[in-house]
LOMI-805768 format. One record per residue: residue in one letter; x negated, y, z negated of N, C-alpha, C in turn. Coordinates in steps of 0.1 Angstrom, whole numbers, plus 5000, padded with zeros to 4 digits. Atoms other than C-alpha are relative to their C-alpha. Example, Ala and Ser with C-alpha at 12.3 -4.5 7.8 and 13.67 -1.06 7.14 Angstrom:
A499149885000487749554922499150125000
S500949895000486349894929500850114992
//
This chain:
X499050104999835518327468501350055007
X498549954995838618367493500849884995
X498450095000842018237478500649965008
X499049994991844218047493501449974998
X498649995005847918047491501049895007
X499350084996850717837497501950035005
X498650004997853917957495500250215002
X499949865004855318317501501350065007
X499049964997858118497498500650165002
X499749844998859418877515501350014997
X498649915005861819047500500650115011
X500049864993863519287520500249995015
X500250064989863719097553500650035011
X499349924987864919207585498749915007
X500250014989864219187619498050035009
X501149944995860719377622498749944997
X500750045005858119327603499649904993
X499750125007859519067579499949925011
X499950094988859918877612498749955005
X501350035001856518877621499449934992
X500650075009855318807590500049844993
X499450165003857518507585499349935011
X500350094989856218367620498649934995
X501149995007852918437608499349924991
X500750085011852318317575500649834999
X499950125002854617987585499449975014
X500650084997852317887613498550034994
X501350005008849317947590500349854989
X499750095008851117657574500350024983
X498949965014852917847541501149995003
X498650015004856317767530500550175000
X499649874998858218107537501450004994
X498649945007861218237515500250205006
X499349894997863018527527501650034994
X499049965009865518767506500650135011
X499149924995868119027521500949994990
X498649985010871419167503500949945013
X499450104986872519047544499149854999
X500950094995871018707554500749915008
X499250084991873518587578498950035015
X500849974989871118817604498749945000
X501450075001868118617590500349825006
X499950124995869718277605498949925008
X500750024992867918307634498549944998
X501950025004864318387620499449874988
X500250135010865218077592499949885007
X500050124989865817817620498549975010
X500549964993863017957641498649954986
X501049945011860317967607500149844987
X499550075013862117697583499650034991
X500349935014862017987560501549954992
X499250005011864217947528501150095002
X499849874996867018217528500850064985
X499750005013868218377498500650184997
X499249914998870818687492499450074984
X501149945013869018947468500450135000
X500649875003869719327458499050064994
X501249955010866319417448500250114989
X499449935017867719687424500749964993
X499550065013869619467403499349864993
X500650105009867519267378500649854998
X499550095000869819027376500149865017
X499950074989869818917414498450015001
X501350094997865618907415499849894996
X500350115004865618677387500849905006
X499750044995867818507401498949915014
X501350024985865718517438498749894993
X501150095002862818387420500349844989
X499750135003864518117400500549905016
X499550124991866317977432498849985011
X501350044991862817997454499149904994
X501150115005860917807433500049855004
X499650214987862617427442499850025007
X500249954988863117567474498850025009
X501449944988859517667483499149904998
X500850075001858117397463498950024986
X500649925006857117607435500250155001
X499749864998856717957424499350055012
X500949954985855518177458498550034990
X501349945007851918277451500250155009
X500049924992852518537481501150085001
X498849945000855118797475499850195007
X500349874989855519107501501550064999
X498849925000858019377491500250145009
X500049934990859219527523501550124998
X499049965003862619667509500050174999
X500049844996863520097512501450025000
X498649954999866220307508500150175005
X500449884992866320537537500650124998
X498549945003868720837532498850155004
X500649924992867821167549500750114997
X499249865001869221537549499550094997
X500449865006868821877539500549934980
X499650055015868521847500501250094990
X499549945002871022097494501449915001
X499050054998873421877507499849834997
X499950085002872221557495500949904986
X499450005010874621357470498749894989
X501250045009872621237437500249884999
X500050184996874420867436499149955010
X500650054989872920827469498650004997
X501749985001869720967463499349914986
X500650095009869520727429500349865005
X500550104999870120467447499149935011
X501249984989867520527474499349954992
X501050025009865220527447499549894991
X499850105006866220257428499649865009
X500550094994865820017457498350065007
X501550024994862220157473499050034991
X501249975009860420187440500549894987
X499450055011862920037410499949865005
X500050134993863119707434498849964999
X501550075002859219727437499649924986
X500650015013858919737404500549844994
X499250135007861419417391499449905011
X500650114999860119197417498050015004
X501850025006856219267411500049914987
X500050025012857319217377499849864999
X499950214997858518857385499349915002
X501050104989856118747407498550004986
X501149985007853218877383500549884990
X499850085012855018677353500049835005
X500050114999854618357372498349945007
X501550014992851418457391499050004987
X501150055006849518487358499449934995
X500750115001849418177342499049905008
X500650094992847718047372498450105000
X501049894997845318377374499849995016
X499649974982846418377413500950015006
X498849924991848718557436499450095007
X500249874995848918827458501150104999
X498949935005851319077455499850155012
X500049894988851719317491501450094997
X499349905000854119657491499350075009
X499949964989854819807522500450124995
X499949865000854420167522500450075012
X499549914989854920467547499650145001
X500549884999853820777558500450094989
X499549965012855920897531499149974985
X500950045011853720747506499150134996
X501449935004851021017508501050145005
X499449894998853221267524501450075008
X498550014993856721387525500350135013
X499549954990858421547551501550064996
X499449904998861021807554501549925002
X499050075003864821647549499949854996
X500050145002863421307538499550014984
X500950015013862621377500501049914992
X499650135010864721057484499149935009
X501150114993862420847511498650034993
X501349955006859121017498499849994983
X500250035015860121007464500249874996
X500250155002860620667463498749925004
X501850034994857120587486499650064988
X500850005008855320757461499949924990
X499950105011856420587432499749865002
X500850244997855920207450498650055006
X501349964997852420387458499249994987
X500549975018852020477417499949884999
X499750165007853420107411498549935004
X501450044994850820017435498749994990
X501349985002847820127423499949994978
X499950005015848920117385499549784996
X499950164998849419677393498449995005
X500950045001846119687408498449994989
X500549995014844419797383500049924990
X500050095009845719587358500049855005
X500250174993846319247378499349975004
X500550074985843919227401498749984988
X501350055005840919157370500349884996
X499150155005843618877361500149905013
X500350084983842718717397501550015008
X499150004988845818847414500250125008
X500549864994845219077445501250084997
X499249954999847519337445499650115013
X499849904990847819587480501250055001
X499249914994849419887492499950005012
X500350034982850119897531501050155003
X499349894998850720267541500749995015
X498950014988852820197574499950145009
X500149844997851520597589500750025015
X499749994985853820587621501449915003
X499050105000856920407641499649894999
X500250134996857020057646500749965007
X499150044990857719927680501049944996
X498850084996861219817686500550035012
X499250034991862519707719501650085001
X498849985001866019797709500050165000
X499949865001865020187705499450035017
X500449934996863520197737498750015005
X500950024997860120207755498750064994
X501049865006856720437746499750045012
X500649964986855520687766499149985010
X501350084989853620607800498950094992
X501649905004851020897788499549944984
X500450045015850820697753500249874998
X499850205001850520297754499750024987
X500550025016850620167720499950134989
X499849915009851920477704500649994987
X498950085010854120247684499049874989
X500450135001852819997660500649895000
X499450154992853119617669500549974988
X500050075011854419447642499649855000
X501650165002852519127651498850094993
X501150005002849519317647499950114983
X499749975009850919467616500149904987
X500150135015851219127596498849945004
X500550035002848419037613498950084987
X500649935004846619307592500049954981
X499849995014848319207560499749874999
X500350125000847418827568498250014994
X500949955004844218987566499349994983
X499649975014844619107531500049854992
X499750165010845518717516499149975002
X500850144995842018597538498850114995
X501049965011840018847514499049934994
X501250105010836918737497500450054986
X500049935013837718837460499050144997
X501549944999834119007455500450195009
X500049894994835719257480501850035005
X498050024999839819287477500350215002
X499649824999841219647491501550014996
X498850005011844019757468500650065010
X499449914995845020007496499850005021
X500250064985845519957535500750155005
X499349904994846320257557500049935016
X500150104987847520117596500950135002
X499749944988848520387623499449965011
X500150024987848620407657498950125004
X501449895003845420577673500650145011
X500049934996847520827688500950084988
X499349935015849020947651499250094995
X500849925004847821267637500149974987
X499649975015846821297602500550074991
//
């Protein structure tokens, strides 16, 4: 049996991927909610999409509930489709890293997973359907050398991952990880090399991947997605 869904809401939204994905899943004909702690820069992609828009710091409990109380009118109902794209990048030698910073890296790219999985699951189970996507990153499986608040945060929305699929997904709601192993084209940074077309990934072909994911048969649901570019080492 493939599910199908109706409404869905990304947390975390920007320009890239979320952007995509909004195009995406609202000409597939879903209602699209989109959250940012900005969402003045989401105007565009709301006019464009007639997504929802909705001002959210995924690390404070108090502003998800929030998000998911005010999406519900809004979308028509609770989302059944919730995609947590949110991260808290922060970079350096760890010597010199300050620990505020680095807790609240943390807090938003795992503590954020966690409070709106939480949400979405408490509305997705009485129905015994949802899906529930978390956007991962090369960091997920393996960190890198000045980026250990990024990695330690991937891992843990990797743990969350696979800990939610587990338990949710016998309760009929899919749950995936989407390991992200590479850039993602952007225009604004710049071209790819002539010797390397497509060294970047699309982010069209990156939602289309996770559009994928929602048009699952149940019988065969993959908890875990890895997407590079075929010139990325492993």
């Amino acid at each position: 049996m493939t599910p199908t869904y109706s409404r869905a809401l990304i947390v975390g939204a920007g320009s890239g991927l979320s952007a995509s994905l909004a195009r995406l899943l609202s000409a597939d004909g879903l209602k699209v909610g989109l959250a940012a702690r900005t969402i003045e820069k989401l105007a565009d992609l709301a006019t464009e999409t007639g997504a929802v828009v909705h001002t959210c710091d995924a690390s404070r409990p108090d502003d998800v509930e929030a998000l998911f109380a005010g999406m519900e009118p809004a979308l028509g109902g609770a989302p059944d489709v919730v995609v947590y794209n949110a991260s808290g990048r922060l970079r350096g030698p760890v010597i010199d890293l300050d620990p505020g910073a680095v807790a609240q890296a943390l807090m938003v790219s795992a503590y954020g997973g966690f409070l709106v999985a939480q949400a979405a699951a408490r509305r997705m189970l009485p129905h015994r359907h949802g899906a529930i996507l978390l956007t991962g990153a090369s960091a997920s499986v393996k960190g890198y050398a000045g980026s250990a608040p990024f990695a330690m945060g991937k891992f843990a929305l990797r743990g969350l991952g696979q800990s939610l699929a587990r338990e949710l997904q016998p309760q009929g709601i899919h749950v995936a990880h989407v390991v992200i192993d590479g850039a993602i084209r952007n225009p604004m940074r710049g071209g790819e090399p002539a010797d390397a077309p497509d060294s970047h990934l699309d982010p069209d072909a990156i939602a289309r991947a996770y559009r994928d994911l929602l048009r699952q048969d149940r019988s065969a649901w993959t908890s875990e997605l890895e997407l590079r570019p075929w010139v990325e080492r492993f």
